[in-house]
PyMOL Python script that loads the backbone (N, CA, C, O; Angstrom):
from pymol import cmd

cmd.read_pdbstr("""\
ATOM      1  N   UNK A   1     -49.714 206.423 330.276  1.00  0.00           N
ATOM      2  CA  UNK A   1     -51.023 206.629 329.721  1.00  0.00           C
ATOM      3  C   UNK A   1     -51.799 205.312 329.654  1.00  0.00           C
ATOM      4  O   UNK A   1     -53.009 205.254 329.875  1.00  0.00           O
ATOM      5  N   UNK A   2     -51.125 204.377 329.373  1.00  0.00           N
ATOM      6  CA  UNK A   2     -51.865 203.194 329.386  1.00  0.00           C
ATOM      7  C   UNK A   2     -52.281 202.365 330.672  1.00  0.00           C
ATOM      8  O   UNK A   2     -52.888 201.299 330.572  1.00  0.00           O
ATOM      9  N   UNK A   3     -51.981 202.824 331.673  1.00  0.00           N
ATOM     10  CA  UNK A   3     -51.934 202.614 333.330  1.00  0.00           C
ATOM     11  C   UNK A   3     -53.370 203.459 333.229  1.00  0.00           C
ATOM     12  O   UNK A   3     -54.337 202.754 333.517  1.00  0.00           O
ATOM     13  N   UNK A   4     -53.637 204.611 332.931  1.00  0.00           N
ATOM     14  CA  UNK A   4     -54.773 205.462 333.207  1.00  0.00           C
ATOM     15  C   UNK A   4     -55.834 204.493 332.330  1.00  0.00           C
ATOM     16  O   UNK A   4     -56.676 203.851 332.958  1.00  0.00           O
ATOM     17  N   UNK A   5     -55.779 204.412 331.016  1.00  0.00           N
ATOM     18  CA  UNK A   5     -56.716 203.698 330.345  1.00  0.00           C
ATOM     19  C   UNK A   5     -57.061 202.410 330.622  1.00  0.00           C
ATOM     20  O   UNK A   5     -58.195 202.031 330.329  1.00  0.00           O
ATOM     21  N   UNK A   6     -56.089 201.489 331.262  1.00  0.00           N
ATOM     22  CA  UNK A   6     -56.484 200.450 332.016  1.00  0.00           C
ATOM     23  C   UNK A   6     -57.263 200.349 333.237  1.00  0.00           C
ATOM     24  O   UNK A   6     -58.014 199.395 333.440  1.00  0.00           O
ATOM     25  N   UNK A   7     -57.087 201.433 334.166  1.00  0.00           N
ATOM     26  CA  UNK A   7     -58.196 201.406 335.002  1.00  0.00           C
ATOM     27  C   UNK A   7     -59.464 202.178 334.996  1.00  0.00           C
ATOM     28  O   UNK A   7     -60.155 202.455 335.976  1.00  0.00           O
ATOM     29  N   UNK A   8     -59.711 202.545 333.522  1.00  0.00           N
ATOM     30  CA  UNK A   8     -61.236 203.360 333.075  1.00  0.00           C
ATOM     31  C   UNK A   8     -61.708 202.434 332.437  1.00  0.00           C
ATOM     32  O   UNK A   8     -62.881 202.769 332.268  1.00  0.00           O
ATOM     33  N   UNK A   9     -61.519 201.262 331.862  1.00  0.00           N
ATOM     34  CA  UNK A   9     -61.658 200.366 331.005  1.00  0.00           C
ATOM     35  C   UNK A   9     -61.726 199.347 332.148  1.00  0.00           C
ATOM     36  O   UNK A   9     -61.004 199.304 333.144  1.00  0.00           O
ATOM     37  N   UNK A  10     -63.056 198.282 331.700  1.00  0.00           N
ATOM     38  CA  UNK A  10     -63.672 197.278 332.357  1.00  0.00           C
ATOM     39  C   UNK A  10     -62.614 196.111 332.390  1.00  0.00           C
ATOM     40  O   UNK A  10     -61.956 195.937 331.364  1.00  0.00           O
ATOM     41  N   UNK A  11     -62.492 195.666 332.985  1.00  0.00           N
ATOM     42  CA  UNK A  11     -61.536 194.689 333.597  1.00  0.00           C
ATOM     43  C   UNK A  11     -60.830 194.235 334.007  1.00  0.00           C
ATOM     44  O   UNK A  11     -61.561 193.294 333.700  1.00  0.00           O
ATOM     45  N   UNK A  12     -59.543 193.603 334.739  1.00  0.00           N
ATOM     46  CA  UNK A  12     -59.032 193.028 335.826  1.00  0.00           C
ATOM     47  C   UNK A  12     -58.717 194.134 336.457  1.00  0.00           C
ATOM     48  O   UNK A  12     -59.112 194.482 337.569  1.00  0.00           O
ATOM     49  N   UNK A  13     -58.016 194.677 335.757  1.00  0.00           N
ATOM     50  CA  UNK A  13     -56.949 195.731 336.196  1.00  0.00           C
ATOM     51  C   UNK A  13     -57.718 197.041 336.827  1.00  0.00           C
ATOM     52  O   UNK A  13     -57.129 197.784 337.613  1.00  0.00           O
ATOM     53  N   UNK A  14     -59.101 197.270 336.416  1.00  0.00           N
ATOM     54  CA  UNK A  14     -60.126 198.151 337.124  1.00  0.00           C
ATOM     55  C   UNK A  14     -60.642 197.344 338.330  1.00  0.00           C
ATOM     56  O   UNK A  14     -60.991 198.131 339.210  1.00  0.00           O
ATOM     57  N   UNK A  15     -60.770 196.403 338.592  1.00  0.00           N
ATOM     58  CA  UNK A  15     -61.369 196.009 339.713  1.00  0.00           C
ATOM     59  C   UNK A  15     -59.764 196.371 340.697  1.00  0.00           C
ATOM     60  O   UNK A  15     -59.802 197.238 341.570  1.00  0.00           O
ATOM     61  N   UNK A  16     -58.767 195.784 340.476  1.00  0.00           N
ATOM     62  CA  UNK A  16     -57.567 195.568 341.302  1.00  0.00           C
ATOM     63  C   UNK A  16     -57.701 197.393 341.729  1.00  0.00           C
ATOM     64  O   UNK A  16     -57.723 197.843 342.875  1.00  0.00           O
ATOM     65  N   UNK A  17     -57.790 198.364 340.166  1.00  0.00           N
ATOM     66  CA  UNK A  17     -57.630 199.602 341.022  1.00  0.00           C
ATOM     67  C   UNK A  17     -58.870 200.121 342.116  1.00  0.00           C
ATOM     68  O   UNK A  17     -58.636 200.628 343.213  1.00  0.00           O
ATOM     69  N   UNK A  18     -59.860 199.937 341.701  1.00  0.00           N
ATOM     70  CA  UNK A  18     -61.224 200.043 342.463  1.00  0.00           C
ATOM     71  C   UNK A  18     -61.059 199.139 343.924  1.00  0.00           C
ATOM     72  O   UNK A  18     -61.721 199.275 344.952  1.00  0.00           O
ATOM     73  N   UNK A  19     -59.962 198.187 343.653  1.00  0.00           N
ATOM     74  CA  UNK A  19     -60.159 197.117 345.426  1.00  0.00           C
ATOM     75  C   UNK A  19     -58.926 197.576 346.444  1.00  0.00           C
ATOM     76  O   UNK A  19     -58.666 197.503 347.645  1.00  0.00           O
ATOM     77  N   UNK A  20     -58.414 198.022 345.396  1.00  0.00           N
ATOM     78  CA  UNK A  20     -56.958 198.881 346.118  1.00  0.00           C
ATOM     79  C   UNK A  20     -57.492 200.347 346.895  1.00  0.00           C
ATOM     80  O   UNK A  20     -57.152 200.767 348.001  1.00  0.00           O
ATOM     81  N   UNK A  21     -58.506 200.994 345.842  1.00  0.00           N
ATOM     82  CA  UNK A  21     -58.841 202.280 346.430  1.00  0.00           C
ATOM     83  C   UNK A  21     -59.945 202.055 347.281  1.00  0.00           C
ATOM     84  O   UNK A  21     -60.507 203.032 347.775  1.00  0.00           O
ATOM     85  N   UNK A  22     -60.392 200.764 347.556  1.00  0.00           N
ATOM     86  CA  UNK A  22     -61.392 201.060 348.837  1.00  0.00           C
ATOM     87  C   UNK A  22     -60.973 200.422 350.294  1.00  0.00           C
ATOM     88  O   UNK A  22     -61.500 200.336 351.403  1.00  0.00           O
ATOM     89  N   UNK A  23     -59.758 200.028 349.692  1.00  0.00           N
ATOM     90  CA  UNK A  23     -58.546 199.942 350.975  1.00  0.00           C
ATOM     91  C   UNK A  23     -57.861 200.614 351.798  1.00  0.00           C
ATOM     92  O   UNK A  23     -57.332 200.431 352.894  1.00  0.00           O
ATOM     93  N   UNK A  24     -58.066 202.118 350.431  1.00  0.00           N
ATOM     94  CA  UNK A  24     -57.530 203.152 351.220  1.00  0.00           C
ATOM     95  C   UNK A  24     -56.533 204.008 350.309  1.00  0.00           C
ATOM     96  O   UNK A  24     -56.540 205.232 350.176  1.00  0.00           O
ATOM     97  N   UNK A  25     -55.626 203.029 349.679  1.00  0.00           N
ATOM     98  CA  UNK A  25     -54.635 203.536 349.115  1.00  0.00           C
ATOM     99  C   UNK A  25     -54.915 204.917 347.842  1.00  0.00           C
ATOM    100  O   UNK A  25     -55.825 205.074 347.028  1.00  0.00           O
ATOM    101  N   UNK A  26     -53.842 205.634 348.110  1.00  0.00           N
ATOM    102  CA  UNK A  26     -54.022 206.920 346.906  1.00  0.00           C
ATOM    103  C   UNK A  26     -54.239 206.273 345.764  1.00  0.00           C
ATOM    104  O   UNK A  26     -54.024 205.091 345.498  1.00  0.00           O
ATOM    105  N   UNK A  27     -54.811 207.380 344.911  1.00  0.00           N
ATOM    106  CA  UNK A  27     -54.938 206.922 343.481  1.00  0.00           C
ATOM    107  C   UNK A  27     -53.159 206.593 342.899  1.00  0.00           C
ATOM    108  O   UNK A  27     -52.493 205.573 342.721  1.00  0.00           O
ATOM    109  N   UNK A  28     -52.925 208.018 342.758  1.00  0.00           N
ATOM    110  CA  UNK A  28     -51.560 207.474 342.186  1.00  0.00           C
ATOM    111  C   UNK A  28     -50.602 206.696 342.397  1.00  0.00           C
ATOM    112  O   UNK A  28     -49.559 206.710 341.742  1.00  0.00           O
ATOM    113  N   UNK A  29     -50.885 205.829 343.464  1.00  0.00           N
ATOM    114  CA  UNK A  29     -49.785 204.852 344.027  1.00  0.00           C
ATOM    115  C   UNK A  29     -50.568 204.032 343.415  1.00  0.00           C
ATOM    116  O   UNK A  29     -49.896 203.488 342.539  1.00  0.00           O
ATOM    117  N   UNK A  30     -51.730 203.614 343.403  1.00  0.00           N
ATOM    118  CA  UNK A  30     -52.522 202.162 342.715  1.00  0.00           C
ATOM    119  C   UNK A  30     -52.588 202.530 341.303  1.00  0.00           C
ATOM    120  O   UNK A  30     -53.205 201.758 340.568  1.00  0.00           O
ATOM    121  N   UNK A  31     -51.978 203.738 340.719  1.00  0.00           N
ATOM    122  CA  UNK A  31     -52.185 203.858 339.373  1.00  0.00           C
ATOM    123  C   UNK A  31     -50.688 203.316 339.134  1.00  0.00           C
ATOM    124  O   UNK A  31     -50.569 202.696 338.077  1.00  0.00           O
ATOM    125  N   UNK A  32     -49.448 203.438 339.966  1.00  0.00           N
ATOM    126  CA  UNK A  32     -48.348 203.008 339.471  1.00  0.00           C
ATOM    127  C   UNK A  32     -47.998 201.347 339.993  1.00  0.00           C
ATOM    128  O   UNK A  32     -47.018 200.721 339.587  1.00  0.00           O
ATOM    129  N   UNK A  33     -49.130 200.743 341.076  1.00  0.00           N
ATOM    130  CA  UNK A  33     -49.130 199.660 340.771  1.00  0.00           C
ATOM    131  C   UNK A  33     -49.464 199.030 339.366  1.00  0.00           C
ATOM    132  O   UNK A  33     -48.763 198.066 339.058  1.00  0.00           O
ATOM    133  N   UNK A  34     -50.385 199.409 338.511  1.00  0.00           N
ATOM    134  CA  UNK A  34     -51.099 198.743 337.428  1.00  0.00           C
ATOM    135  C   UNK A  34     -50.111 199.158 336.723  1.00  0.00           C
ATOM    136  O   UNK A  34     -49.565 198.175 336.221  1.00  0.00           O
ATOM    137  N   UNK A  35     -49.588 200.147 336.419  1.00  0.00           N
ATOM    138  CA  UNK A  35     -48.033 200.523 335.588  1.00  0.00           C
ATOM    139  C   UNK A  35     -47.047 199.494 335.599  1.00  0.00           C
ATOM    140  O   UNK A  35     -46.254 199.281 334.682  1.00  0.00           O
ATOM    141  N   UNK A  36     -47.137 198.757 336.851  1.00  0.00           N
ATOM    142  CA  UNK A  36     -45.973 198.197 337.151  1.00  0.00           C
ATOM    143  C   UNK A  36     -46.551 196.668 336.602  1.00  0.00           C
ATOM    144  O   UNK A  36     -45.846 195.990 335.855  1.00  0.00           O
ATOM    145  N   UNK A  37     -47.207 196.442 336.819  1.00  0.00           N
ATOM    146  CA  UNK A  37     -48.463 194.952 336.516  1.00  0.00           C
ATOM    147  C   UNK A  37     -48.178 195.107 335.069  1.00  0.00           C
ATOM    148  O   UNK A  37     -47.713 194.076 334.582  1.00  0.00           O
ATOM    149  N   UNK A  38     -48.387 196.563 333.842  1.00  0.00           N
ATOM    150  CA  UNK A  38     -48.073 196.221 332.767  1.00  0.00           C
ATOM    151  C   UNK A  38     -47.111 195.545 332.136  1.00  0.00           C
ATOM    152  O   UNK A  38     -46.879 194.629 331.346  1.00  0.00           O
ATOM    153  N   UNK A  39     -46.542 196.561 332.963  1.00  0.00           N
ATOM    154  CA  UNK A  39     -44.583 196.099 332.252  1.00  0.00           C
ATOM    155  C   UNK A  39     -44.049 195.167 332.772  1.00  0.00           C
ATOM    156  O   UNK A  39     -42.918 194.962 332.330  1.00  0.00           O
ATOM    157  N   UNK A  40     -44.597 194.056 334.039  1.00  0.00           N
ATOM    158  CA  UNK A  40     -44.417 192.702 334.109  1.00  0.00           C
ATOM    159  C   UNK A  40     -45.080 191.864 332.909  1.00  0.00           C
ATOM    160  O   UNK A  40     -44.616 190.750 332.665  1.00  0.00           O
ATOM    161  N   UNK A  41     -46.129 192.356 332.168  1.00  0.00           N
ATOM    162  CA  UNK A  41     -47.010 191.600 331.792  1.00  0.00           C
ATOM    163  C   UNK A  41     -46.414 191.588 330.294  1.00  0.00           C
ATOM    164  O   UNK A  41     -46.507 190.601 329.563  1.00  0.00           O
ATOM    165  N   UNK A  42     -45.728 192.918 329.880  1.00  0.00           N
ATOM    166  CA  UNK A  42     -45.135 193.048 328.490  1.00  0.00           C
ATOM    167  C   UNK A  42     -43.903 192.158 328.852  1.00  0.00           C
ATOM    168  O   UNK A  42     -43.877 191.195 328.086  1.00  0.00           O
ATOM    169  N   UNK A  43     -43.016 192.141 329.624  1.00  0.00           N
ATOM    170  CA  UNK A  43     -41.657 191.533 330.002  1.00  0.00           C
ATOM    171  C   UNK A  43     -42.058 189.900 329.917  1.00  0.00           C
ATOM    172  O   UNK A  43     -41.259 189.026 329.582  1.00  0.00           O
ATOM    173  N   UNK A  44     -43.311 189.695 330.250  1.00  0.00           N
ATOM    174  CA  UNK A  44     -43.355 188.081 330.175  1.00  0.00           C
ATOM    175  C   UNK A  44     -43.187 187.396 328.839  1.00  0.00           C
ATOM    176  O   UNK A  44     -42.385 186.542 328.461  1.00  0.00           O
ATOM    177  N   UNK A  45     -44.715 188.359 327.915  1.00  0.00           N
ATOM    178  CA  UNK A  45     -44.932 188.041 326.168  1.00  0.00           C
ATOM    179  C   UNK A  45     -43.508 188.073 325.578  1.00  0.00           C
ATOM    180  O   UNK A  45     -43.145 187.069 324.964  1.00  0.00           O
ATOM    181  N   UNK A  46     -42.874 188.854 325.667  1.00  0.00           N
ATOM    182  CA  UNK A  46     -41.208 189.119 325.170  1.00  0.00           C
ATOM    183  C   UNK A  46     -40.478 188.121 325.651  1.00  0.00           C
ATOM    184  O   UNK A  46     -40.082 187.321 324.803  1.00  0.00           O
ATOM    185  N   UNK A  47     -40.063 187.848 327.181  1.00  0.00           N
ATOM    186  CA  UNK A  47     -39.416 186.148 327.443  1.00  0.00           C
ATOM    187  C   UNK A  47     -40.051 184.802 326.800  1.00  0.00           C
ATOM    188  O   UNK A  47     -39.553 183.730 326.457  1.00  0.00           O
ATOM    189  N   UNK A  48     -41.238 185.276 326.790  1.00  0.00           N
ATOM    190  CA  UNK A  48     -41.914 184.108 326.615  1.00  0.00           C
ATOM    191  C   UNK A  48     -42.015 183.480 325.024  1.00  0.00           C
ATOM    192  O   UNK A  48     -42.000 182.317 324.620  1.00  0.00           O
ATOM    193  N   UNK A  49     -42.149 185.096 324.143  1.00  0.00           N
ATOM    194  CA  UNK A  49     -42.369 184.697 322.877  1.00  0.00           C
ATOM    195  C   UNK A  49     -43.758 184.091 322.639  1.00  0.00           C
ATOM    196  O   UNK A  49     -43.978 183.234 321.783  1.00  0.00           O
ATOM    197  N   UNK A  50     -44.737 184.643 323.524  1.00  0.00           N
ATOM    198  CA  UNK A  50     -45.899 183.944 323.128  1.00  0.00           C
ATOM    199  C   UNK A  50     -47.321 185.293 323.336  1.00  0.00           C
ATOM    200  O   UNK A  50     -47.390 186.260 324.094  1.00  0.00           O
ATOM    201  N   UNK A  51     -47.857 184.998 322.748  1.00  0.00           N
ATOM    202  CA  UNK A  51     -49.127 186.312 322.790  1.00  0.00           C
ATOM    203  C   UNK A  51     -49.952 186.540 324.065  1.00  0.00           C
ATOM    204  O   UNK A  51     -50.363 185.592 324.734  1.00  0.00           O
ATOM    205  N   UNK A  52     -50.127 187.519 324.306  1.00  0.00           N
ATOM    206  CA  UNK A  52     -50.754 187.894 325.645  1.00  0.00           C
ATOM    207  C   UNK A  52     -51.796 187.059 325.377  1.00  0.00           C
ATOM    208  O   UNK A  52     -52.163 186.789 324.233  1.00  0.00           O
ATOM    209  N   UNK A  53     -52.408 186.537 326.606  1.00  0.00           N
ATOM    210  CA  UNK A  53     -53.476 185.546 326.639  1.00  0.00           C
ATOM    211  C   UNK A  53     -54.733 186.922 327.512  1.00  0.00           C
ATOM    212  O   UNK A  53     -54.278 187.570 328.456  1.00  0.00           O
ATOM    213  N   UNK A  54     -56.021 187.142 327.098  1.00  0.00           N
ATOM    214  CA  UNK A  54     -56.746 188.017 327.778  1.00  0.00           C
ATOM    215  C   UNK A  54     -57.293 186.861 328.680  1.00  0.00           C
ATOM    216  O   UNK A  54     -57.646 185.762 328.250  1.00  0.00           O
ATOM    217  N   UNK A  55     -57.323 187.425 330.540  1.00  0.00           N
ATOM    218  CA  UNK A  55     -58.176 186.359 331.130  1.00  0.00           C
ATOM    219  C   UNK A  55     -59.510 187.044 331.398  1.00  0.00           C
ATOM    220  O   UNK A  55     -59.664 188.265 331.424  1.00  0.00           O
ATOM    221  N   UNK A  56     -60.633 185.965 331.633  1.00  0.00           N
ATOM    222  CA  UNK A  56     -61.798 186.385 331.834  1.00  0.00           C
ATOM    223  C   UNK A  56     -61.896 186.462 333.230  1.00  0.00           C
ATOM    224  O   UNK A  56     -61.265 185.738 334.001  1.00  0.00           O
ATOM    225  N   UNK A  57     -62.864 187.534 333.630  1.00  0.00           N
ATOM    226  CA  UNK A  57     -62.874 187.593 335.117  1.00  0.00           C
ATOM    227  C   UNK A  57     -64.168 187.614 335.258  1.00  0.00           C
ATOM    228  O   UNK A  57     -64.998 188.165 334.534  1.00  0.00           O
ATOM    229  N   UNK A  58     -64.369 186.813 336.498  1.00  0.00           N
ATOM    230  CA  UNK A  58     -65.322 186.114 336.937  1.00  0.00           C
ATOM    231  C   UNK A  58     -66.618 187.494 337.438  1.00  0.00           C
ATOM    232  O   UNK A  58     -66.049 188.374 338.083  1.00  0.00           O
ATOM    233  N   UNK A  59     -67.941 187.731 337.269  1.00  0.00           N
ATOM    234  CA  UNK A  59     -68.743 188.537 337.758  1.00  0.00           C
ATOM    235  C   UNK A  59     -69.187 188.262 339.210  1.00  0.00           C
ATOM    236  O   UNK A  59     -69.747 187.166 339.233  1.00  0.00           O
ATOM    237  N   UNK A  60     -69.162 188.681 340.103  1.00  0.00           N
ATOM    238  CA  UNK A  60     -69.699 188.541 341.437  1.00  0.00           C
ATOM    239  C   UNK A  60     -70.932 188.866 341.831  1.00  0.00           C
ATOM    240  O   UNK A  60     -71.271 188.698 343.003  1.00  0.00           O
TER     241      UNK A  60
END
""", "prot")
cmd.dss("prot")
cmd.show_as("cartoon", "prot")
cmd.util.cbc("prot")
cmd.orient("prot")
């Protein structure tokens, strides 16, 4: 669920799904990339012991 709300919601992770899908790729395969992007991203804060840092992304 949080894979879906990440790519309806403005930022990184919506552009990556929006640049993936005009590549071609199915939705649900670029929806289980960003799935997979999460749970690298939770696995880091937990090794790391340190708070997710939000990055800003640049407007084009």
């Amino acid at each position: 669920m949080s894979a879906l709300v990440s790519v309806r919601e403005p930022g990184e992770l919506r552009q990556y799904y929006e640049r993936k899908r005009a590549e071609g790729k199915k939705p649900i395969l670029v929806v289980n990339a960003v799935r997979n992007k999460l749970v690298h991203r939770i696995c880091a804060v937990i090794r790391n012991n340190k708070p997710y840092e939000v990055r800003t992304v640049a407007a084009n």
